[in-house]
C-alpha positions as CSV (number, residue, x, y, z in Angstrom):
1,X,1.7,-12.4,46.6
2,X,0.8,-13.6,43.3
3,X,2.7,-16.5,41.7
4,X,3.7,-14.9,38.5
5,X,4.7,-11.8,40.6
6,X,7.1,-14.1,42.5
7,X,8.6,-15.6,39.3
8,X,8.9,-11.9,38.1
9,X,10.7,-10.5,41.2
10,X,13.1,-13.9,41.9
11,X,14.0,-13.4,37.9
12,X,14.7,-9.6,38.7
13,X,16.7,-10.8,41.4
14,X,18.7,-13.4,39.6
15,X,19.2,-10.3,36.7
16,X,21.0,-7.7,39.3
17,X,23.0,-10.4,41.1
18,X,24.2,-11.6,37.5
19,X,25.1,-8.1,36.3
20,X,26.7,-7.3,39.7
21,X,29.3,-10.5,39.7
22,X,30.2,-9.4,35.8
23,X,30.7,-6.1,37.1
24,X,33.2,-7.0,40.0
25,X,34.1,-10.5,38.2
26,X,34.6,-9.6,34.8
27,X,36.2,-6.1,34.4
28,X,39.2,-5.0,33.3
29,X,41.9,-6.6,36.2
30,X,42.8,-2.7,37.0
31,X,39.2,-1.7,37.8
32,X,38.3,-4.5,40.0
33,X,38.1,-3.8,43.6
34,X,40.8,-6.0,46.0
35,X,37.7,-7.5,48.0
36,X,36.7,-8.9,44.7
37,X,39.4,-11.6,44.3
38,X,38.4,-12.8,47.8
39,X,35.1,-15.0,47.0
40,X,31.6,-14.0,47.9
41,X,31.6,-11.9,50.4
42,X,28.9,-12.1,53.3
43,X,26.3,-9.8,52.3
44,X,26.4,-11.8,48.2
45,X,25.8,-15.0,49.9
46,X,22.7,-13.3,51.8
47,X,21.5,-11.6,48.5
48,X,21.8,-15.0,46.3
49,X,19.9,-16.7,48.8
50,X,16.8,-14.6,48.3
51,X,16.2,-15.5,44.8
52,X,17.1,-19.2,45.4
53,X,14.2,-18.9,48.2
54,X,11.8,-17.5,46.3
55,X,12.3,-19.9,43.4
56,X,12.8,-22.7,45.6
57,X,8.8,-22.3,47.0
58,X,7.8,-22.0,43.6
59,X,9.1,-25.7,42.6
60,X,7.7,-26.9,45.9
61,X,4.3,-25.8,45.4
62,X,4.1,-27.3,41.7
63,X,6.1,-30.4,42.3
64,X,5.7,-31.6,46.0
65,X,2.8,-29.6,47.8
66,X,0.0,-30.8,45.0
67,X,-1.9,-34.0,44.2
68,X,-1.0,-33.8,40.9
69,X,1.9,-33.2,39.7
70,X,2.4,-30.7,36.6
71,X,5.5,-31.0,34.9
72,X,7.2,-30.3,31.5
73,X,10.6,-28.3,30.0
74,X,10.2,-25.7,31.4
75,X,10.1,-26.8,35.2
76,X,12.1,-29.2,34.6
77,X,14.9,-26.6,33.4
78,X,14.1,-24.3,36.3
79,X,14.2,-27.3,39.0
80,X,18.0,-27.7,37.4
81,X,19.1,-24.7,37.2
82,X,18.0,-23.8,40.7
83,X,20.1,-26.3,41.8
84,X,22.8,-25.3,40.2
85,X,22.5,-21.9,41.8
86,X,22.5,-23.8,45.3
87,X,25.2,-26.5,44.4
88,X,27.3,-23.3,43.7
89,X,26.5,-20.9,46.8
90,X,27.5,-24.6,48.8
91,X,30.9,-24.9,46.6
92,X,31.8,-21.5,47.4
93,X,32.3,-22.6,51.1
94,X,34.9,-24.5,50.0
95,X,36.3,-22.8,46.6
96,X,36.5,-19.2,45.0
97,X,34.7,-19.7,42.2
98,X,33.3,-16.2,41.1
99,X,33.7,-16.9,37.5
100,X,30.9,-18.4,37.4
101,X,28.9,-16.6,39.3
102,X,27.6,-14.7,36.4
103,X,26.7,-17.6,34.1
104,X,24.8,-19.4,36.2
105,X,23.1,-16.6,37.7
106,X,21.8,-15.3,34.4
107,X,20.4,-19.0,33.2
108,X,18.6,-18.8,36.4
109,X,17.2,-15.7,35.8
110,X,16.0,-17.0,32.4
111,X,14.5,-20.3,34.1
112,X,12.5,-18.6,36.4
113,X,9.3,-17.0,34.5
114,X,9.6,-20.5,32.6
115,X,6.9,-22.1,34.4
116,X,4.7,-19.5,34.0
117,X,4.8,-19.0,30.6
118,X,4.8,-22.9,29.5
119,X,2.7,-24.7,32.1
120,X,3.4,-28.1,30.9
121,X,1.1,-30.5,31.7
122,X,-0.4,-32.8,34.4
123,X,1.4,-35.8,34.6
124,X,-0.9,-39.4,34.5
125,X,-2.2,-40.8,37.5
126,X,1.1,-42.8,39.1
127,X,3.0,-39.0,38.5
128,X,2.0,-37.8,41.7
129,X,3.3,-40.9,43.6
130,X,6.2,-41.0,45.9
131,X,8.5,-43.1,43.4
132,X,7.9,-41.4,40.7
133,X,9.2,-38.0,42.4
134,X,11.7,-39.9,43.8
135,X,12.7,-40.8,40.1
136,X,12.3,-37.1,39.3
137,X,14.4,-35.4,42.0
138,X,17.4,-37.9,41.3
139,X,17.2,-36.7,37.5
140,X,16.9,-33.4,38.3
141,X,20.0,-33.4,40.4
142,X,21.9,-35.6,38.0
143,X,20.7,-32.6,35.3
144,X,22.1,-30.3,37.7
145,X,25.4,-32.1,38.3
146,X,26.1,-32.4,35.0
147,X,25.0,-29.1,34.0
148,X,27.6,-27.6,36.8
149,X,30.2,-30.0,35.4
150,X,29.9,-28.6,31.9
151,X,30.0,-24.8,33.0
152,X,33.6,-26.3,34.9
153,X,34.8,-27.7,31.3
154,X,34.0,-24.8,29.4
155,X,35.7,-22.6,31.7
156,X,38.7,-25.0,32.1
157,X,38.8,-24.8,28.4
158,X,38.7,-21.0,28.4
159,X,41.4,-20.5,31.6
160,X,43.7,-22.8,29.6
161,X,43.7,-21.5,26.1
162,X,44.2,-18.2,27.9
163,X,47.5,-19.7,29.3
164,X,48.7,-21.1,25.8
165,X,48.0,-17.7,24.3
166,X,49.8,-16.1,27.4
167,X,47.7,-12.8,28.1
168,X,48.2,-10.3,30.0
169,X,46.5,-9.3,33.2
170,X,44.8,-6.6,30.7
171,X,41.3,-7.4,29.6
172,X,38.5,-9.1,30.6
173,X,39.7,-11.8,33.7
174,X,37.8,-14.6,34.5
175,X,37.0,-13.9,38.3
176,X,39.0,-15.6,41.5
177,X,39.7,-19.1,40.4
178,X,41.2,-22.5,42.1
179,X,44.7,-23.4,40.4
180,X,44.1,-25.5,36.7
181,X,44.7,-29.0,38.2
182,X,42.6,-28.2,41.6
183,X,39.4,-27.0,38.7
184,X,40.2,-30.2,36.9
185,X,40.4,-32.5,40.6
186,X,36.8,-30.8,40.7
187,X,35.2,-31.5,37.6
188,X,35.6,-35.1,37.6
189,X,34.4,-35.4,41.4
190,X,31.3,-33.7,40.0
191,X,31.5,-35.7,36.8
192,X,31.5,-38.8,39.3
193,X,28.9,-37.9,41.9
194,X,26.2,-37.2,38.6
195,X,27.3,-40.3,37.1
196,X,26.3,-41.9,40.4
197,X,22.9,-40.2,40.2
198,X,22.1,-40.7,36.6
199,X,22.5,-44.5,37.8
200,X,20.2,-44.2,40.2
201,X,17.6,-42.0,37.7
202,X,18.1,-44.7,35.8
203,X,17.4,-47.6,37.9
204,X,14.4,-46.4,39.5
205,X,13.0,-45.6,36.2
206,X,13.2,-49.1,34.8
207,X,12.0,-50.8,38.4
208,X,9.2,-48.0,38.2
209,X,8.3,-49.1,35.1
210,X,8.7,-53.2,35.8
211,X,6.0,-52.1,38.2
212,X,3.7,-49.9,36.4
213,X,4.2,-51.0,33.1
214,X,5.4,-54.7,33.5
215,X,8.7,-54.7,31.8
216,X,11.7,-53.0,33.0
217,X,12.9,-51.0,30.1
218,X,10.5,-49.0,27.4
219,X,12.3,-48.5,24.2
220,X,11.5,-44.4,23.5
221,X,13.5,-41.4,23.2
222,X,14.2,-41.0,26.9
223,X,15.2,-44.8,27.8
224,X,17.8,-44.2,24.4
225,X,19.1,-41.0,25.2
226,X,19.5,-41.6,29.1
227,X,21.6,-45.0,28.1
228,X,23.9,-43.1,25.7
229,X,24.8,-40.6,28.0
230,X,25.2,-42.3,30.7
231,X,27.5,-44.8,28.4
232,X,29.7,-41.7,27.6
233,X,30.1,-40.3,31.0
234,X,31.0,-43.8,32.0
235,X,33.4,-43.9,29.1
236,X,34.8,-41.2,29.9
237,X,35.3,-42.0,34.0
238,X,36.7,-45.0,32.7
239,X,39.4,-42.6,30.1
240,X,40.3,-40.5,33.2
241,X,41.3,-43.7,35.1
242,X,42.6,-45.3,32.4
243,X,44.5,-43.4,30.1
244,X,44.5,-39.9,31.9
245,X,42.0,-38.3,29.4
246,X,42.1,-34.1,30.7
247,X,41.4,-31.0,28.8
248,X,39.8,-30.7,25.5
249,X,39.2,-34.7,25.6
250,X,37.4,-34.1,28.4
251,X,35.2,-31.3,27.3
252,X,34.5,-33.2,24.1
253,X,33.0,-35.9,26.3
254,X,31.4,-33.9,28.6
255,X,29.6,-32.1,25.9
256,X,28.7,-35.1,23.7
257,X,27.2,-36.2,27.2
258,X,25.5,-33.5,28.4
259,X,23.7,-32.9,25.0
260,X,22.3,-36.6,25.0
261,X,21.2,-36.2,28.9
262,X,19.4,-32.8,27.8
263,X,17.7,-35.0,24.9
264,X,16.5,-37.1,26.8
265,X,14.0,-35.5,28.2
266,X,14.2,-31.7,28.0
267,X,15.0,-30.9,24.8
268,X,12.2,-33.5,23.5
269,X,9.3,-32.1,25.5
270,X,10.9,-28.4,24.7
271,X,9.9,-29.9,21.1
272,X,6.7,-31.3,21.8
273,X,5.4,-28.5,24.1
274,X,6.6,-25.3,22.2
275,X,7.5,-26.0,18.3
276,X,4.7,-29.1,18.2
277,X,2.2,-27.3,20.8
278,X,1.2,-30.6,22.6
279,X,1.3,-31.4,25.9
């Protein structure tokens, strides 16, 4: 089967599985069916995992099974969002989550044709080594940490401003959810384990580049941006500890974070690639 026939089907995929969770997620509360408040049920986890396959041996093929590695925005947005899709089907083990099932299943929809339509580029010689996509998978999983993490705030924000205004059961609902303090317990576990990773992104990027480039750090956009956001999601570990930080604190920091992190590299090349047209 033809690549771009894959990305096409695994996007189709993503599509129905999105509009079937906001269909039995995000109805009216008197039109949803009783199974629905019960988390994924077996034959939903089957389904999701089709997609995540398919896309899964597309990012292999480009990122792992070549000499060369090809890389840019656009793989590097469907590398994170596919593991968002998979940190999710994992967390539903342990958490009904369904809310978010739409969301994230609609970005990955989006991601997939990506590659296909913006090819990147190939990456210099050292890309293809074993460090360097060593550096690369630790990014793209701190990407996709943080990425979850922010989906958690905004919906935090949205389950808690529905308690202040205290609505009714009538309307749209927001899906089977953990109790407001388990979702927040959650957030900053995520919020921790990505800070954890962006450390590591970050360290083997500067010994990578002590031994490719002879000096540990190279001032550019990337080296900036990574610094500053992991500086605010430490900052903002360190105001959860300290001082308790929660709620609309939280989501400020997480935001302000996650929109340096996506600087740093995506949103650059995104600028380069597609608005500049260089590679």
């Amino acid at each position: 089967m033809p690549d771009i026939v894959i990305h096409v089907v695994a996007s189709a995929l993503y599509s129905a599985l999105a509009l079937h969770f906001w269909n039995t997620r995000w109805r009216a509360q008197s039109a949803r069916p009783a199974s629905a408040a019960n988390g994924l049920q077996a034959w939903e986890r089957a389904a999701i995992l089709v997609p995540l396959a398919l896309q899964g041996a597309l990012l292999y093929s480009e990122l792992f099974a070549r000499d060369e590695l090809r890389f840019g925005f656009a793989y590097a947005l469907s590398a994170m969002l596919w593991l968002a899709v998979l940190f999710y089907w994992l967390e539903s083990f342990l958490y009904d989550l369904d809310a978010l099932q739409p969301p994230v299943l609609a970005l990955a929809a989006l991601s997939v044709p990506l590659p296909a339509l913006f090819p990147g580029h190939v990456g210099a010689a050292y890309a293809g080594s074993l460090e360097f996509r060593l550096h690369l998978l630790l990014a793209m999983l701190a990407y996709s940490l943080f990425t979850i993490a922010l989906l958690h705030a905004l919906l935090m924000a949205a389950v808690e401003r529905r308690l202040h205004r205290k609505e009714g059961a009538a309307g749209v609902t927001l899906g089977a959810l953990p109790p407001l303090l388990t979702l927040e317990r959650l957030l900053f576990r995520l919020i921790g384990a990505a800070f954890l990773l962006l450390t590591l992104t970050l360290a083997t990027g500067f010994a990578f580049s002590e031994s490719l480039f002879g000096r540990a750090m190279r001032f550019d956009h990337k080296t900036v941006f990574g610094v500053l956001s992991w500086l605010t999601f430490g900052l903002l570990l360190a105001g959860r500890q300290l001082h308790g930080w929660r709620g609309r604190t939280a989501l400020r920091w997480t935001l302000s974070g996650f929109v340096l992190l996506f600087l740093a590299y995506i949103g650059s090349r995104f600028v380069l690639e597609v608005v500049l047209g260089r590679t």
